[in-house]
C-alpha positions as CSV (number, residue, x, y, z in Angstrom):
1,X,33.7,217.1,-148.2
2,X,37.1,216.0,-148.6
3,X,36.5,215.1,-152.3
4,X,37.5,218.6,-153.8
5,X,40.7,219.5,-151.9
6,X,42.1,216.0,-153.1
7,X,40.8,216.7,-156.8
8,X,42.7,220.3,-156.5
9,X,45.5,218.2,-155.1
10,X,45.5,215.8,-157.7
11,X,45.2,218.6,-160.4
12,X,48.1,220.4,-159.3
13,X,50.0,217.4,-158.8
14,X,49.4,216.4,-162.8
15,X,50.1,220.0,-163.7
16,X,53.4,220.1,-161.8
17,X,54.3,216.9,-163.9
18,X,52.7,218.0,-167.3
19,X,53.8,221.8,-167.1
20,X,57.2,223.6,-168.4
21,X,60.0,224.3,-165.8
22,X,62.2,227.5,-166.4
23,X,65.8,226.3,-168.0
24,X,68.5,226.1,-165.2
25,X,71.3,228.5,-165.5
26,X,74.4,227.7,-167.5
27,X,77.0,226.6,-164.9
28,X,74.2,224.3,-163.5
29,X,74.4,222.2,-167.4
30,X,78.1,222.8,-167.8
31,X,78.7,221.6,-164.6
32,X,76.6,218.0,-164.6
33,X,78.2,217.8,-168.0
34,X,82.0,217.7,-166.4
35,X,80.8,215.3,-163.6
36,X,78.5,212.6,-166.2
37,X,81.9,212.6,-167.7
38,X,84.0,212.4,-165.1
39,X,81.8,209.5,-163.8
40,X,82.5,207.8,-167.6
41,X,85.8,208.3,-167.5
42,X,87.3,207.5,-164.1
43,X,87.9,203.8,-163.5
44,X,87.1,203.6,-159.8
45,X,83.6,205.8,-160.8
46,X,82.6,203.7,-163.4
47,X,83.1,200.4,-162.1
48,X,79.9,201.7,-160.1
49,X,78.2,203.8,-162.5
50,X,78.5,201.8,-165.4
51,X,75.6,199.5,-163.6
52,X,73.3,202.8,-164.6
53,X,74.0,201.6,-168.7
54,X,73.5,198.3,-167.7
55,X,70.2,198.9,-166.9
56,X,69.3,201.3,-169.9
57,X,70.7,198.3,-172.2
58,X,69.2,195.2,-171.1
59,X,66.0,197.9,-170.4
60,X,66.3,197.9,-174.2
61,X,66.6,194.3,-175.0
62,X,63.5,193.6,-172.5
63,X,61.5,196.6,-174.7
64,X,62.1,195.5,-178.2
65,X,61.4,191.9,-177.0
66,X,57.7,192.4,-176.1
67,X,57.4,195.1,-178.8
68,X,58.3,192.5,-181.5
69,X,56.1,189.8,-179.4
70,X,58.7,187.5,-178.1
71,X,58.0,186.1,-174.6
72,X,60.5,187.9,-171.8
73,X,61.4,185.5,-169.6
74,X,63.3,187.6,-167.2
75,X,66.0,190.0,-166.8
76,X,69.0,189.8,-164.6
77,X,71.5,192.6,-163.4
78,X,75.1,191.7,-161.9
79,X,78.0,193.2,-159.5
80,X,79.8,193.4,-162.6
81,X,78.2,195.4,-164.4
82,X,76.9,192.9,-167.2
83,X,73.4,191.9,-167.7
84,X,71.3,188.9,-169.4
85,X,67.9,189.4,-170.9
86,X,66.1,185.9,-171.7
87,X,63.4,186.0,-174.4
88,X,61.6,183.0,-175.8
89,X,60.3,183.2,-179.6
90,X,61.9,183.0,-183.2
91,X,65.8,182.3,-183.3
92,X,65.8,184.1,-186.3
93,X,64.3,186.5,-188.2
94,X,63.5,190.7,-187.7
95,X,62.4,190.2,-183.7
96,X,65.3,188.5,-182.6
97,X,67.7,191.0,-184.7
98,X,66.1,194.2,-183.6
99,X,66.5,192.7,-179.4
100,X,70.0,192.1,-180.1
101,X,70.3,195.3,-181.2
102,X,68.4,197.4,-179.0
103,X,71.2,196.8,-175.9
104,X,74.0,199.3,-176.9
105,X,72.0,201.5,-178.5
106,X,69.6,202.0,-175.8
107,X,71.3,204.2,-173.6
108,X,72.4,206.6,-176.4
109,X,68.6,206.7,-177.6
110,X,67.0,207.0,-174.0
111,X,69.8,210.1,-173.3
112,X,69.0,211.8,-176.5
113,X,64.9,211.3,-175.4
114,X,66.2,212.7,-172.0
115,X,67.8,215.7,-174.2
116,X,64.0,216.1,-176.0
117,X,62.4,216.4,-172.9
118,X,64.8,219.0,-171.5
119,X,65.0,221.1,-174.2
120,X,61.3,221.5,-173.6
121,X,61.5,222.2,-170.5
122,X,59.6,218.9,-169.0
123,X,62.4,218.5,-166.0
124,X,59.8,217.0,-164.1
125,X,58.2,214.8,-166.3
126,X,61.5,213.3,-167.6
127,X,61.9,212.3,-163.6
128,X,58.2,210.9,-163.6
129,X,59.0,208.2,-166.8
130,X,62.0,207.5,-165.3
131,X,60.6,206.3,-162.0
132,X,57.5,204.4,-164.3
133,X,60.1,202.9,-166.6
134,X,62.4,201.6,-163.5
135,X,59.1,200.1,-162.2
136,X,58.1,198.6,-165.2
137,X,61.7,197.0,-165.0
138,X,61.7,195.6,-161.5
139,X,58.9,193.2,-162.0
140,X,61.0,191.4,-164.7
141,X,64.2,191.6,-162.7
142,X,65.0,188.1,-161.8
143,X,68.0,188.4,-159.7
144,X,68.6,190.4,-155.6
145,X,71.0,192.3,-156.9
146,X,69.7,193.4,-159.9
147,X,66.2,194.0,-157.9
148,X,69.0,196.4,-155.5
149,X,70.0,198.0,-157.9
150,X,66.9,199.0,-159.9
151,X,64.8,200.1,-156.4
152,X,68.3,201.8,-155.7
153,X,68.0,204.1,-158.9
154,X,64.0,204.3,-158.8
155,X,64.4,205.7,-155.3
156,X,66.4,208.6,-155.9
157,X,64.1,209.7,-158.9
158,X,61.4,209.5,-156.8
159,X,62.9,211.1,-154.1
160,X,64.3,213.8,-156.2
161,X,61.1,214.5,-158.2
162,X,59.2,214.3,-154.8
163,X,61.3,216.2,-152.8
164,X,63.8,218.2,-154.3
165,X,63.4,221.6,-155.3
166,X,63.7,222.9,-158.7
167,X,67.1,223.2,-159.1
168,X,68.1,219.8,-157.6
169,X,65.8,218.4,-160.1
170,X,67.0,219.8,-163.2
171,X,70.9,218.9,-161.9
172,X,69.3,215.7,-161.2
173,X,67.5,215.1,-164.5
174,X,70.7,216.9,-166.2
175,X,73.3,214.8,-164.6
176,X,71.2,211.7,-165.8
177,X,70.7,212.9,-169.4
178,X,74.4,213.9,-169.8
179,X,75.8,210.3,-168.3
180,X,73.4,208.4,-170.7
181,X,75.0,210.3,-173.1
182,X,79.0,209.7,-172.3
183,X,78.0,206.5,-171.0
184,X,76.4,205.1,-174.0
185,X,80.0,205.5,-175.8
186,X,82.5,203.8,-173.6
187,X,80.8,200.4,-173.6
188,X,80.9,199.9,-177.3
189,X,84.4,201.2,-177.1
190,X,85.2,198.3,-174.4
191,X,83.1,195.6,-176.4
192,X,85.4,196.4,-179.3
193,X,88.3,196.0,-177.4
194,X,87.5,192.3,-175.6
195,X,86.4,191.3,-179.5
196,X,90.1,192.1,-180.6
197,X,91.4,189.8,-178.0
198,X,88.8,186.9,-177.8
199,X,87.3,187.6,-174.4
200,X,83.6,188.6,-176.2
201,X,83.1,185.5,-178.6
202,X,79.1,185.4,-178.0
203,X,78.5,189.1,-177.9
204,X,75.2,191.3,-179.1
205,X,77.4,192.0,-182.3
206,X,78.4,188.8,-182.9
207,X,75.1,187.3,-182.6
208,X,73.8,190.0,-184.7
209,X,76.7,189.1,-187.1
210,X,75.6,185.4,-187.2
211,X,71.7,186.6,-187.3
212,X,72.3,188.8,-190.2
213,X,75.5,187.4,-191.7
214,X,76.9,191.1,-191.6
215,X,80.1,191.1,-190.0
216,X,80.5,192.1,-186.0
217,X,82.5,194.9,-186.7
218,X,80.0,196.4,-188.8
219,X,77.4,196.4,-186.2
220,X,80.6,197.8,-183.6
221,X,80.3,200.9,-186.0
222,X,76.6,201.0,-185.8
223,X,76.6,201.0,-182.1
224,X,79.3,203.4,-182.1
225,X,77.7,206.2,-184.7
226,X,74.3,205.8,-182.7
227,X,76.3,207.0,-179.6
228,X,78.3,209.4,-181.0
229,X,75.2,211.0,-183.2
230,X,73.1,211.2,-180.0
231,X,75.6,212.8,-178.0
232,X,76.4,215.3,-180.6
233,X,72.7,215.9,-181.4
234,X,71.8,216.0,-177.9
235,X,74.6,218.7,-176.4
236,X,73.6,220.7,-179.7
237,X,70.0,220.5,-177.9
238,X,71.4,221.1,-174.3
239,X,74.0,224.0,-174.8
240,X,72.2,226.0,-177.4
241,X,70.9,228.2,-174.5
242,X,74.4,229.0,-173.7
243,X,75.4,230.4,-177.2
């Protein structure tokens, strides 16, 4: 007897997740906008928030990894803010180029599918992949503070998509998308800068450079226009409403 209130449950759970939400109002996109870039830009902020990026990018490096069949061995997160992501397979060749390559550009691709999704108006499912993609993270993690810091972020999705009304989602889902976005520029930026003064000798751009005998700087600019062509794509996406 209980079958078909659970099915209705069920069904307006799925359409809740698969539907349209209205667009927030202006000052709620402007305003997560200021603060994902105040979170980028502050020092004290993003000694904590850059752990966020850190996840995207060696979220990337795991993805590629199995996409191009190489074995992931396990993925570790750090107070620090770095990462490692250990893959066995080729040492060479496409696979092990496009996992070197997926780190710094993750972030700026995963805002800019963020950006997709809210343009649509899918506020709620954007939440909903985020809490399966953090999941699908955690059973690689290898590390307690990198399994902290994953449950940490897949919480507050979940809480946020399970709990929060409409408008803390879309700041929520907002706030997210925009920090991807400014976020995914700063790192590259910093990379560049430990390069010039030798404190980055076995970086994702200079392996790339010594995978693909194109020079580190080159792939510095590659990062960079990825960033900078997301961000710019994206906001174009996110503030046309405004105009």
């Amino acid at each position: 007897m209980s079958a078909q209130p659970t099915d209705q449950n069920l069904g307006e759970l799925w359409n809740q997740v698969t539907g349209t939400q209205p667009a927030p109002p202006g000052w709620l996109v402007l305003a997560t906008a200021g603060a994902a870039l105040l979170a980028v830009l502050a020092r004290p902020l993003w000694h904590v928030t850059r752990n966020a990026v850190t996840i995207a990018h060696e979220g990337g490096h795991g993805l590629i990894a199995l996409v191009t069949g190489r074995r992931l061995a396990g993925i570790r997160l750090h107070s620090d803010t770095s990462g490692l992501t250990l893959s066995y397979g080729r040492p060479t060749g496409p696979g092990m180029i496009l996992t070197a390559a997926a780190g710094y550009t993750a972030p700026a691709l995963l805002g800019l599918g963020c950006a997709a999704l809210l343009t649509a108006g899918r506020i709620t499912l954007l939440l909903w992949l985020a809490v399966a993609l953090l999941l699908a993270l955690l059973v690689r993690i290898r590390n307690a503070f990198g399994l902290f810091t994953v449950l940490v972020a897949g919480g507050a999705f979940f809480l946020v998509s399970w709990f929060g009304s409409a408008e803390v989602q879309a700041g929520f889902a907002y706030l997210g998308c925009w920090f991807l976005l400014f976020g995914a520029v700063r790192p590259v930026l910093e990379l560049q800068h430990q390069r010039r003064i030798g404190w980055a000798r076995d970086s994702d751009a200079d392996q790339l450079a010594r995978l693909t005998h194109v020079p580190g700087l080159a792939w510095i600019t590659v990062f960079l226009l990825t960033a900078l062509a997301s961000l710019a794509l994206s906001a174009s996406w996110l503030l046309r409403p405004l105009h």
